[in-house]
C-alpha positions in Angstrom: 38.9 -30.4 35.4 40.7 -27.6 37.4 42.3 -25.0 35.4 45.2 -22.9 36.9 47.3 -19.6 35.5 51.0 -18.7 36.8 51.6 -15.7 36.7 55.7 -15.3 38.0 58.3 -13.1 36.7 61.0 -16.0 38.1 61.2 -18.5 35.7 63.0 -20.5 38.4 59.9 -20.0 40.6 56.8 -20.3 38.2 58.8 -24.1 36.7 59.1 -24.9 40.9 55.5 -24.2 41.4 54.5 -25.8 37.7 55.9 -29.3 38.9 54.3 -29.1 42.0 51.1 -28.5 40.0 52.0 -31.3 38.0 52.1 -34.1 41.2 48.3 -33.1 41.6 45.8 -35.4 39.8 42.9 -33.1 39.8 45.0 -30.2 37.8 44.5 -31.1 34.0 45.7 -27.8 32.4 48.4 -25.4 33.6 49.2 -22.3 31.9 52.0 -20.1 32.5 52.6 -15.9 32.5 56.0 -14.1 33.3 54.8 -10.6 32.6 51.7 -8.4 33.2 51.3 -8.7 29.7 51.4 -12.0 29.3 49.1 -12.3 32.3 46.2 -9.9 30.2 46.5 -11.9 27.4 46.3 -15.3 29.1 43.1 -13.8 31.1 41.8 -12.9 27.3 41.9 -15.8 25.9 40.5 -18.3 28.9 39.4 -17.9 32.2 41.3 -20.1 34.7 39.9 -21.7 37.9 42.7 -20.6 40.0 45.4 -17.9 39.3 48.7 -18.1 41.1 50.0 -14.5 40.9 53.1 -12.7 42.5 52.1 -9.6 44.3 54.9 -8.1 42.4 52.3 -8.4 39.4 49.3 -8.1 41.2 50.7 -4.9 43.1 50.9 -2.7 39.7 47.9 -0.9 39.5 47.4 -2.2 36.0 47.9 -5.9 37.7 45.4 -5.3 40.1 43.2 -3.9 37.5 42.9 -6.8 35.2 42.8 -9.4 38.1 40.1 -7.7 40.0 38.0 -7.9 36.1 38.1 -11.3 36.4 37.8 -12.3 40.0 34.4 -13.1 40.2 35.6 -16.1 38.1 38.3 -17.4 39.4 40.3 -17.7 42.9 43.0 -16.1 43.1 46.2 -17.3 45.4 49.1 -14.7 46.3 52.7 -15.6 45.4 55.2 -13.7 48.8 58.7 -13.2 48.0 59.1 -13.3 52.1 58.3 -15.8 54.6 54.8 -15.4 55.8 53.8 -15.3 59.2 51.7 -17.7 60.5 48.1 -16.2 61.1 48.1 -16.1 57.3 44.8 -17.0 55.1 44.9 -20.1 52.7 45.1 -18.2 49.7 48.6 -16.9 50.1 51.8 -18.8 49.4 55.6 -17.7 49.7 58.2 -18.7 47.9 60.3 -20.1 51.2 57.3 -22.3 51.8 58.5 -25.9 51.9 57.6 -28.8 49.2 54.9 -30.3 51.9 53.4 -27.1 52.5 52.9 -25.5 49.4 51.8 -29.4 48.0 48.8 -29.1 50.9 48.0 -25.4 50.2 47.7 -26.1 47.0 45.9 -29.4 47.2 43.5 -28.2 49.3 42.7 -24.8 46.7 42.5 -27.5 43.9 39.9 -30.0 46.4 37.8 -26.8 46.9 38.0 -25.3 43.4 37.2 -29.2 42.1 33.9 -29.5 43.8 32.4 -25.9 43.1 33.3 -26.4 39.1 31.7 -29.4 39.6 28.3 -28.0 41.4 28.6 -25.3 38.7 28.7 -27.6 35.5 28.1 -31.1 35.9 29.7 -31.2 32.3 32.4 -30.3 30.5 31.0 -32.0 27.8 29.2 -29.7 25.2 26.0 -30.7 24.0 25.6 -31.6 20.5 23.8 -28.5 19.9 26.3 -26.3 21.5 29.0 -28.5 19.1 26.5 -27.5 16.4 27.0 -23.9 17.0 30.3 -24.1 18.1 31.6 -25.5 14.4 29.5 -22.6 12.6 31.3 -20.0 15.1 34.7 -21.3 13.8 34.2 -21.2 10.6 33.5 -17.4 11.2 29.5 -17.2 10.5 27.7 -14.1 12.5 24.9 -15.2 15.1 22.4 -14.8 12.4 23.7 -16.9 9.9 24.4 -19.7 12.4 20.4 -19.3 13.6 19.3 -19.2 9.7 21.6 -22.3 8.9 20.5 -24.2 12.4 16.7 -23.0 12.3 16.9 -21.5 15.9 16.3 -18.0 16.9 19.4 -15.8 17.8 19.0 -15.7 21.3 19.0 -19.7 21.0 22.7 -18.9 19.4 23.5 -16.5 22.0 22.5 -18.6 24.3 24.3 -21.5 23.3 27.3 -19.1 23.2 27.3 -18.3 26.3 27.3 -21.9 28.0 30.1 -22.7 25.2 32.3 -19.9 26.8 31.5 -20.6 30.3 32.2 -24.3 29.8 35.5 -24.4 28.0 36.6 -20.9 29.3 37.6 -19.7 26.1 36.2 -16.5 25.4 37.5 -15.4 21.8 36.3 -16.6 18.3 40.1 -17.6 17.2 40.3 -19.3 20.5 37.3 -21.3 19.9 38.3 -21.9 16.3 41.7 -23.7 18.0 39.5 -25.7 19.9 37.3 -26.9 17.3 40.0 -27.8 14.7 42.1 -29.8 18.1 38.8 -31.3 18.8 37.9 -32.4 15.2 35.0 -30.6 15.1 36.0 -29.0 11.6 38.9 -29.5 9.7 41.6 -26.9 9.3 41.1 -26.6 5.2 37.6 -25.3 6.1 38.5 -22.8 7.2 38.5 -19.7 4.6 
């Protein structure tokens, strides 16, 4: 399950590059960003794989700040509004890039990304522990009153936290609430 972010001012050029994604098998969620702000939010609320960014977002120091925050988790590919030349690294893309080539670029960043999620969690499943916690998260209890209502210690709770995050990439409590009402893990009336 290989997660990617656009981030593209050109709506013309983040839909191109969107259902190019699409033709891959091994992308399974794509999420989109047309402004810095957009891009910080996106980056708040999960943690892609891969982020396809435009340098003209990336070049803002604010850009580069809130991608380099995050870049120990993901790969990041550059979008060029020019032609590149042709020493350049796999991790760069232009926008005069043909079908073919951007399809293999891409391809092969997805093929990489694929097997190190894969070494890194053999899973996405969550346990049932960790679906445990999760539901008690979403239905807004504090780490100690999921421990008391579990019998676990709090570190258990933080712990299990931690590998819920890292698995689904979700990072905020009304993010993982989403995720627990989509996945039927509690019922949107539960919630208070």
């Amino acid at each position: 399950m290989v997660k990617i972010l656009v981030a593209e001012p050109s709506y013309l050029v983040r839909k191109g590059i969107l259902t190019i994604l699409n033709e891959l098998k091994a992308v399974t969620k794509v999420e989109e960003a047309s402004n810095l702000d957009d891009l910080q939010e996106a980056l708040e609320n999960t943690i892609p794989h891969i982020l396809l960014v435009n340098t003209t977002i990336s070049s803002i120091p604010k850009g580069d700040r809130i991608i380099k925050k995050y870049l120990l988790e993901m790969d990041v590919i550059s979008i060029f509004n020019t032609p590149l030349p042709d020493q350049v690294n796999e991790k760069s893309i232009s926008i005069f890039d043909s079908k073919a080539i951007l399809l293999n670029k891409l391809r092969d960043q997805v093929k990489n990304n694929q097997k190190s999620v894969k070494q890194l969690d053999t899973s996405d499943d969550l346990t049932d522990r960790e679906k445990d916690v999760l539901q008690k998260v979403a239905l807004g209890k504090t780490n100690k009153e999921v421990a008391n209502e579990l019998f676990i210690s709090t570190h258990t709770v933080i712990s299990h936290r931690k590998n819920i995050t890292r698995k689904l990439g979700i990072k905020t409590v009304s993010g993982l609430t989403v995720y627990a009402i989509l996945n039927q893990l509690i019922k949107l009336e539960d919630i208070s």
